[in-house]
N, C-alpha and C positions, 0 to 999 in steps of 0.2 A: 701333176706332182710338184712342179716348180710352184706354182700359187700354192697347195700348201705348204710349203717349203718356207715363202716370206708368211704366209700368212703366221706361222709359226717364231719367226724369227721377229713379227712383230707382236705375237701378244703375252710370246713367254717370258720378254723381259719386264713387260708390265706386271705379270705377276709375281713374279720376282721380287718387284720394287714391293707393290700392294703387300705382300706375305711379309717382307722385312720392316713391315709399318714406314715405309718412305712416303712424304707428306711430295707430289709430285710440284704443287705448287711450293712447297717451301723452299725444294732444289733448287726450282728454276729463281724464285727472288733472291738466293744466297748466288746465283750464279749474277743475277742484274745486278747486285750489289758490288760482288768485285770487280764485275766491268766500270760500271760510275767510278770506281775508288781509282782504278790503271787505266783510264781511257787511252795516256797517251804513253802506257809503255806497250801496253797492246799496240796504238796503231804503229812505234817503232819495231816491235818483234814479227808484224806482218809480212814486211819482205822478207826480211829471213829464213820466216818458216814458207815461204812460195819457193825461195832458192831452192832449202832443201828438198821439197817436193819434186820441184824440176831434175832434181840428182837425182832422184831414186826414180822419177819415172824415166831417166835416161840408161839407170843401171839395169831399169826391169826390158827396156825394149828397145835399147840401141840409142847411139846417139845422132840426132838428126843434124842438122844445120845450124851449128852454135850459133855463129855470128846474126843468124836473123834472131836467134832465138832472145840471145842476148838481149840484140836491141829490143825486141817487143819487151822483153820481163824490166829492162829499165823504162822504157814508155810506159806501161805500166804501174811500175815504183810510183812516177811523179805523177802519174793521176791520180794514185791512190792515197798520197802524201796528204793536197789539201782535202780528202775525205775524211782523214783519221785525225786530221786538225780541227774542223767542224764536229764529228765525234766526242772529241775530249774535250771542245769548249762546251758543248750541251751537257755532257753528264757535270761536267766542274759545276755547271748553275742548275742540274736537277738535285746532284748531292746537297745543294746546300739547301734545298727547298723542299722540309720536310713534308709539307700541304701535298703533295701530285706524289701518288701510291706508286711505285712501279708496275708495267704491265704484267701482267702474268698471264701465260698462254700454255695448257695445257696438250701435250703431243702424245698421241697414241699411234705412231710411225713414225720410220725411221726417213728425216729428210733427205731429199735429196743432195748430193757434193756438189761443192760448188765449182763451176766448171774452172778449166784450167789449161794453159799450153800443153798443148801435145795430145789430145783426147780428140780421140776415134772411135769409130763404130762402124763395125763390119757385121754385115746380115746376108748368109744365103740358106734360107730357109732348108735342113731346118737349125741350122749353125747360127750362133749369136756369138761376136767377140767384141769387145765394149772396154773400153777405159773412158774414165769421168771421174774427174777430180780425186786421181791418188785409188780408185776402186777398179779393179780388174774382174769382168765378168766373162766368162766362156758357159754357153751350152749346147747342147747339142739335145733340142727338143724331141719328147722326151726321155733322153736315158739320160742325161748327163746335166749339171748343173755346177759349177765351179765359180764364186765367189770368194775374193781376196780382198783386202784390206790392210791397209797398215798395222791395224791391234785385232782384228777378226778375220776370221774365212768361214767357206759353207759350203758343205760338198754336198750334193743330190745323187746318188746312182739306186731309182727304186729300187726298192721298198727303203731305201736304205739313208739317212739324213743324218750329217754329221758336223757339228760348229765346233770352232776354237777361239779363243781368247779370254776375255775377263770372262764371258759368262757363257758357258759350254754346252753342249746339245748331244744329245746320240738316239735317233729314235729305226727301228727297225719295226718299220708300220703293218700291221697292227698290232703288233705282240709285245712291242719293246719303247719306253719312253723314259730316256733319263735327263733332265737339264738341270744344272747347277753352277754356282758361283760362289762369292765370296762368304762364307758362311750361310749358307740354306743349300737347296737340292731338292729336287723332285722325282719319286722314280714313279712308272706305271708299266707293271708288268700282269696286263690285266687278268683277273678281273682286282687285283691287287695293284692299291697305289701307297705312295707314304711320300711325306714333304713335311721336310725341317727345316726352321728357322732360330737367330735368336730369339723372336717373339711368341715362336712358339710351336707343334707340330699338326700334322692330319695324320691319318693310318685309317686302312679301311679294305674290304674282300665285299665288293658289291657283289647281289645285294645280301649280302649277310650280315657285316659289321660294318659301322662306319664311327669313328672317333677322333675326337682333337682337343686340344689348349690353345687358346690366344690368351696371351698375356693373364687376366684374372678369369676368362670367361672361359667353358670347356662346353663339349658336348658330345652326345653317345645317341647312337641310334641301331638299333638290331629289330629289322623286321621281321624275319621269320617269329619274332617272340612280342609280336607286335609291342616295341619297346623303346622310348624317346626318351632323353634326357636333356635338359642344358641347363645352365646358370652362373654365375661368379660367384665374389665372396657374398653378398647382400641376397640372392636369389636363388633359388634351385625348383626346376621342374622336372619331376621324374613320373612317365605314362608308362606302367607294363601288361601286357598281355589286356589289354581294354579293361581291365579288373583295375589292378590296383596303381593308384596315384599319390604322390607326394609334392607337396607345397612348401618352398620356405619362403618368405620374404621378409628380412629383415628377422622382429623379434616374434614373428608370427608362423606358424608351422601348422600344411594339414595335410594327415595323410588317412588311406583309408586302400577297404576291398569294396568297390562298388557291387551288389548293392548291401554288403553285410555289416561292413563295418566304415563308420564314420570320428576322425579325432581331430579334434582342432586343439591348437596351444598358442595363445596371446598372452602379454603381460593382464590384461583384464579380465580375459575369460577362457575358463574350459570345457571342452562337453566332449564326450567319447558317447556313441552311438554303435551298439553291436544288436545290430537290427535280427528278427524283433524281441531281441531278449530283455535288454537294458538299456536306459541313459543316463548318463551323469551329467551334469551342469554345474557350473562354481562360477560364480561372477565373484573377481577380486576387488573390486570396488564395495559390496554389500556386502562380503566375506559371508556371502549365501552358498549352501552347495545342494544341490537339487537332485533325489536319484529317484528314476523311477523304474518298473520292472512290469510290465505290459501285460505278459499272461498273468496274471493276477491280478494284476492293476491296483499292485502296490506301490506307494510315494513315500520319500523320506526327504526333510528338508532341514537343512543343519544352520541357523545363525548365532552370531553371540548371544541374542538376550533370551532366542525362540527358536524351539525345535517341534515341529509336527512332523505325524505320520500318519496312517492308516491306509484302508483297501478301499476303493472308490466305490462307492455306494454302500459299503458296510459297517466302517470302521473310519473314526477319526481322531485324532488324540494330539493334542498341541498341549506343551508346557512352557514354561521361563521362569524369572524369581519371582516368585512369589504368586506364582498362578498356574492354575489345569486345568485340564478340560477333557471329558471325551464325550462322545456323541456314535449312538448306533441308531441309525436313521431306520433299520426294518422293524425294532421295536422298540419307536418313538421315544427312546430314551434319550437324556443330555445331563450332564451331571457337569459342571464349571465352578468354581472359586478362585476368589480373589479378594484382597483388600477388602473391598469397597462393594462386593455382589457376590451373591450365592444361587444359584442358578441350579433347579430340582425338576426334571421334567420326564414323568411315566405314562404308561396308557390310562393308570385310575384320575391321576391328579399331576398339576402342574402347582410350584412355589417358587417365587421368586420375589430374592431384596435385593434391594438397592437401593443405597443410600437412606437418605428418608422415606422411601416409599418401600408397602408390603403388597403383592398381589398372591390370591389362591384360587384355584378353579380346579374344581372336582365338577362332575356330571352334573350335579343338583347344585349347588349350590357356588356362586362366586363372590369372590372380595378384594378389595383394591382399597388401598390409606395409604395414603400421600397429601399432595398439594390438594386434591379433591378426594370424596369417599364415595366408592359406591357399593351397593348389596343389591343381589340381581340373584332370580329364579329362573335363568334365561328359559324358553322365551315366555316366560309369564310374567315376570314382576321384575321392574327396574325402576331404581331408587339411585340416583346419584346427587353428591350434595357439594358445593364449594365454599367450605369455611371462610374465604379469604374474602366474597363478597354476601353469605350467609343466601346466597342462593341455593334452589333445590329443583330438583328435573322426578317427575314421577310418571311412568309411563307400565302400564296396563293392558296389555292384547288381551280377547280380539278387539274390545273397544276402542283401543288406540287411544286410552286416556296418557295426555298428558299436562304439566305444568312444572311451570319454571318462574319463581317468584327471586326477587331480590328486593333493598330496599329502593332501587331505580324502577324495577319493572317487576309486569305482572303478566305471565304468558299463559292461557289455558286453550289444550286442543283438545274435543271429542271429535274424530275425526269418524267417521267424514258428517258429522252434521255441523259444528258448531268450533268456532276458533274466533279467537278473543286477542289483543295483544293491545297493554295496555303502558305504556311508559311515562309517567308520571309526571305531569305537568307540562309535558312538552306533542306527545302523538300518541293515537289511541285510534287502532281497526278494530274492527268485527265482518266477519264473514260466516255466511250462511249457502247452502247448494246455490239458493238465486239473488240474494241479493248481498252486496257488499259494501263498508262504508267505512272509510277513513278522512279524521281530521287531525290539521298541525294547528295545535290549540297555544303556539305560540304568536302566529300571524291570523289568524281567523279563517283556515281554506279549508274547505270540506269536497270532497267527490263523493258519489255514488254511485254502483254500478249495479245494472237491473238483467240480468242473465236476459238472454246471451247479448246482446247489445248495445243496451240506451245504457251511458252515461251523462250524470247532470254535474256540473263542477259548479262551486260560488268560490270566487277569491275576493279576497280583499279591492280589490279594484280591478276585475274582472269578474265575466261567466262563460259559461260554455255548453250547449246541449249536442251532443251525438246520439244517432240511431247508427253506429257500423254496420254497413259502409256506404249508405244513401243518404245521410242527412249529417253535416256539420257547420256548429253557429258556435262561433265564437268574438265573445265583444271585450276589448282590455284599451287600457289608453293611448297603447302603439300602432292598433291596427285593430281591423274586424273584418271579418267574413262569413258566406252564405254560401252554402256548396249543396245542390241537389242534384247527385250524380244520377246518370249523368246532362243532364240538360243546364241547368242553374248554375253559372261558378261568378261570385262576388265577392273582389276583393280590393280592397282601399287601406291605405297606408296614410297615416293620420300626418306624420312628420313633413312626407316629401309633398304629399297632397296627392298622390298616383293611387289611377282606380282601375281596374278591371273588371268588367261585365261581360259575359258571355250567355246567351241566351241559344245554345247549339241545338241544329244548326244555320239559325238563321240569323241569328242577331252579332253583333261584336261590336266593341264599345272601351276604348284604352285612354286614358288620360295620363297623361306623362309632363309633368313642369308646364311650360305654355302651350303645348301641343295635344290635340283634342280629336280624336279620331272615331269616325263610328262606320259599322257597312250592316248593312241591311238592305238583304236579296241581292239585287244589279246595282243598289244605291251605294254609293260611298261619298263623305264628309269628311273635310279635316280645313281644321280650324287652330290656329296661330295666334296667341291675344299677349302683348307686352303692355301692362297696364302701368307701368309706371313710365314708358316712355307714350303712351297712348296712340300705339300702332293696333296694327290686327292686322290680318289676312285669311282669307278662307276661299276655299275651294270645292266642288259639286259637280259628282259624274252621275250620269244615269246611263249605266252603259247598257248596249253600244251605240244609242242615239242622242246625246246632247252633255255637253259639259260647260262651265259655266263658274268664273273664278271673279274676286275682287278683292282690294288692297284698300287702306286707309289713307292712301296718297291720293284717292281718287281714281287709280289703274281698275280696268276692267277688262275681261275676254270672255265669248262665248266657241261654242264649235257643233257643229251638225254630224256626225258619224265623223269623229276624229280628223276633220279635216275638210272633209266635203265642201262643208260651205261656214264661215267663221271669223270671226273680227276681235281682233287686240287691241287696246287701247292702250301706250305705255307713254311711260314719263317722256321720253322724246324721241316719241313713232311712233303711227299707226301700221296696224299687219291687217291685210287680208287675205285670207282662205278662201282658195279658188280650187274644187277640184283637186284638193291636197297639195296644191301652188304657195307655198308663203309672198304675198307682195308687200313690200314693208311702204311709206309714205312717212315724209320725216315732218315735223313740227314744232312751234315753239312748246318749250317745259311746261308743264299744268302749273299753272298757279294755285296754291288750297287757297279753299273759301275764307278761310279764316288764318293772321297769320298766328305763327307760334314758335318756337324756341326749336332752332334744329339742336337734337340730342348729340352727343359724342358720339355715340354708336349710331349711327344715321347714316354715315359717310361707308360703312363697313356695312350695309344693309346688302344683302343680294333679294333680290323679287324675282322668286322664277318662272321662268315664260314653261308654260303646261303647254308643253308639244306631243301628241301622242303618234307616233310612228305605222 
């Protein structure tokens, strides 16, 4: 009982402060404040207030032994003198040093007093009697609790707790809780509590009702009606009975009965939903309002210049200035005017104008004049003509006769034997089931194509013969080749001088700049030729029994099974192969038979030693 006694005594004054909006850290720096400003009337008003301590705890419990007492409270004095002189010199040079925040230390318990002459403590279990710093404690565990103070006391006698001073207590556990103080209070008389403040109250009959105001913000809750509310001036949220809800925020509102009815209100839009009867829609920005009505599946849509309506799949009908329309899509009808178009559409006959153009289709017979004309028998006779290049399209089923002349061109299709396409001094096809042929009678190039495969082409400075997809020959002044798939591939490139020959798969044959490469079966060749500095190098496998290389320096090497048995001859060293052993033998430089002009690039030569591993 005594623990919750303090525990009490410590947190109903926090709530207290919390409820009264007291900012705990703003106390406390307004209190650091006036200590820095009086550091040194404080440390003079310090013994003063110790004296009087020491009088009242002499009036509360007898007076002991002045004369020691005396002298220790002046021993005292002068110790504590230069502390309150170091004190006021610090704050003097923190006041004036805006930069260094004061501390700020937030307390959720009451400290402890600071100790003092004359402070004792008596314990015999289960009696507690205690004085400590001006604080008189008696109890008599647990029935009894007694608690004194200069400006408070605390009485304990279970069930029974009772405070005095600024801020006041009375609780008679579990049935009774009242604490209050300077303007607020708290009662709980359960299952009913209520707690006023100036900032604002609570009230409530758990779990029935529960209600309050802070300052602009409120809130309600009643369960049995499954029902929540809260909000300020700018917000409100209102849940009742899991049905219906209300929304404010700000210039925005929505409320509704879920799932029957939906309403929203914004300055830009509104839509009310009373499911499944109706919706309305208004966007304030397009000054459109949108209604539509479900079992029917009728729409109505209101703007300034355009209003439509009708029943969805039956009916539609849009008007504005100067134009209408309606449209019943189950008997194909559409009827529209305006300006500029006249729009007539029945099951016998369609008519329609617009602008310069007239079109009419009835069963048998149709017509269109405009930009082009045409008169059509669909599907037996079509005639279409374009004034603007005195061109004509005529086309005839089942023959699939057609023709399209202008003064460019001349196009005639009997399809499927015979198509023709003639464009006048510049390209001119003809095709047939098997055979096809077009020329650009501007440059002189003709193709020919011989179903299903052979094409012959002649250009101007080329040819070309294909059988797709075993035979292609083609010769032009960039390149040419020879492709008899798949065995035969020859190709040569006129510019770079690069050939390829492949004779698969026995044969290969690559020529690339100075480099000359051929292999055939186990044989391989490649050959190196710089004919303006008049080098060369070449080299010769027959694998896997002999290899055999030489340079234009006069270097030579042979080899017996890659190494067996083998001799090198270099610019400055012999090698012999022994058993796959390299022995090298050093030598004066070859001399060439002939002298000659060492090249620039000579010094930068690498000659490579054909070592096979």
């Amino acid at each position: 009982m005594i623990a919750l006694a303090c525990a009490m005594l410590g947190v109903v004054p926090c709530a207290r402060a919390q409820d009264a909006g007291v900012d705990e850290e703003q106390v406390e720096d307004e209190a650091a404040l006036e200590e820095d400003e009086e550091p040194a009337a404080e440390a003079e008003e310090e013994p003063a207030a110790e004296e009087e301590e020491g009088e009242g705890f002499r009036e509360a419990y007898g007076d002991e032994d002045e004369t020691a007492e005396g002298e220790a409270a002046e021993e005292a004095g002068e110790a504590e003198e230069p502390e309150a002189e170091e004190e006021a010199e610090q704050g003097a040079e923190t006041e004036g040093d805006d930069s260094i925040p004061e501390p700020q230390t937030t307390r959720f318990v009451t400290e402890p007093p600071v100790p003092a002459e004359g402070d004792f403590q008596l314990a015999i279990p289960p009696v507690l009697v205690e004085r400590r710093g001006g604080i008189a404690t008696t109890a008599v565990f647990p029935l009894f609790y007694l608690r004194e103070s200069p400006d408070t006391s605390e009485l304990v006698i279970p069930p029974i707790y009772h405070r005095e001073g600024v801020e006041q207590g009375d609780v008679v556990f579990p049935a009774f809780w009242w604490f209050r103080g300077p303007q607020w209070h708290t009662l709980i008389i359960p299952p009913f509590w209520h707690h006023d403040s100036p900032e604002g109250h609570d009230i409530g009959v758990a779990p029935l009702f529960m209600s309050g105001r802070h300052q602009r913000s409120y809130y309600h809750v009643i369960p049995p009606l499954l029902t929540v509310g809260w909000g300020d001036e700018d917000e409100d949220y209102l849940f009742a009975g899991a049905l219906f809800y209300r929304l404010r925020m700000r210039d925005e509102e929505r409320w509704g009965v879920f799932p029957f009815l939906w309403w929203n209100d914004t300055p830009n839009e509104q839509y009310q939903f009373v499911a499944p009867f109706v919706f309305r829609h208004h966007n304030a920005r397009t000054e459109q309002t949108l209604t539509i009505v479900p079992p029917g599946l009728f729409y109505l849509s209101e703007q300034p210049r355009e209003s439509w309506w009708g029943i969805a799949g039956l009916l539609h009908h849009d008007e504005g200035p100067g134009f209408h329309s309606t449209t019943i899509p189950p008997l194909l009808f559409h009827f529209s005017e305006d300006p500029n178009a006249f729009r007539l559409t029945t099951p016998l006959f369609a008519y329609i104008r617009e602008r310069d153009s007239e079109t009419l289709v009835t069963w048998l017979y149709q017509m269109h004049r405009g930009a082009t004309e045409a008169d059509m028998v669909a599907p037996l006779f079509f005639w279409i003509r374009d004034p603007r290049d005195r061109s004509e399209t005529l086309v005839i089923p089942p023959l699939l006769f057609a023709r399209w002349t202008s003064p460019a061109y001349a196009n005639t299709i009997v399809f499927p034997f015979f198509a023709h396409f003639d464009e006048y001094g510049r390209h001119q096809t003809w095709i047939t089931p098997l055979v096809a042929n077009t020329r650009d009678l501007e440059h002189g190039d003709e193709t020919t194509w011989i179903a299903p495969t052979v094409q012959i082409s002649r250009w101007r400075d080329g040819e070309a013969f294909n059988i797709h997809p075993l035979w292609y020959y083609e010769h032009v002044p960039s390149h040419r080749h020879y492709v008899f798939a798949p065995f035969w591939f020859d190709f040569e490139q006129y510019e770079r001088g690069d050939r390829y020959t492949v004779a698969f798969p026995f044969y290969w044959r690559f020529r690339e700049g100075v480099t000359e490469t051929q292999l055939f079966l186990n044989t391989y060749f490649r050959r190196r030729e710089w004919r303006n500095e008049q080098r060369w190098e070449y080299e010769f496998h027959f694998a896997p029994l002999f290899d055999y290389g030489q340079t234009s320096a006069g270097e030579h090497w042979w080899r017996v099974l890659y190494g067996l048995v083998g001799w090198e001859h270099r610019n400055r060293h012999d090698r012999l192969w022994l058993f796959y052993i390299p022995i090298d033998f050093g030598h004066a430089p070859i001399q060439p038979a002939e002298p000659r002009p060492e090249p620039a690039s000579e010094s930068a030569l690498s000659i490579p030693t054909y070592t096979l591993q």
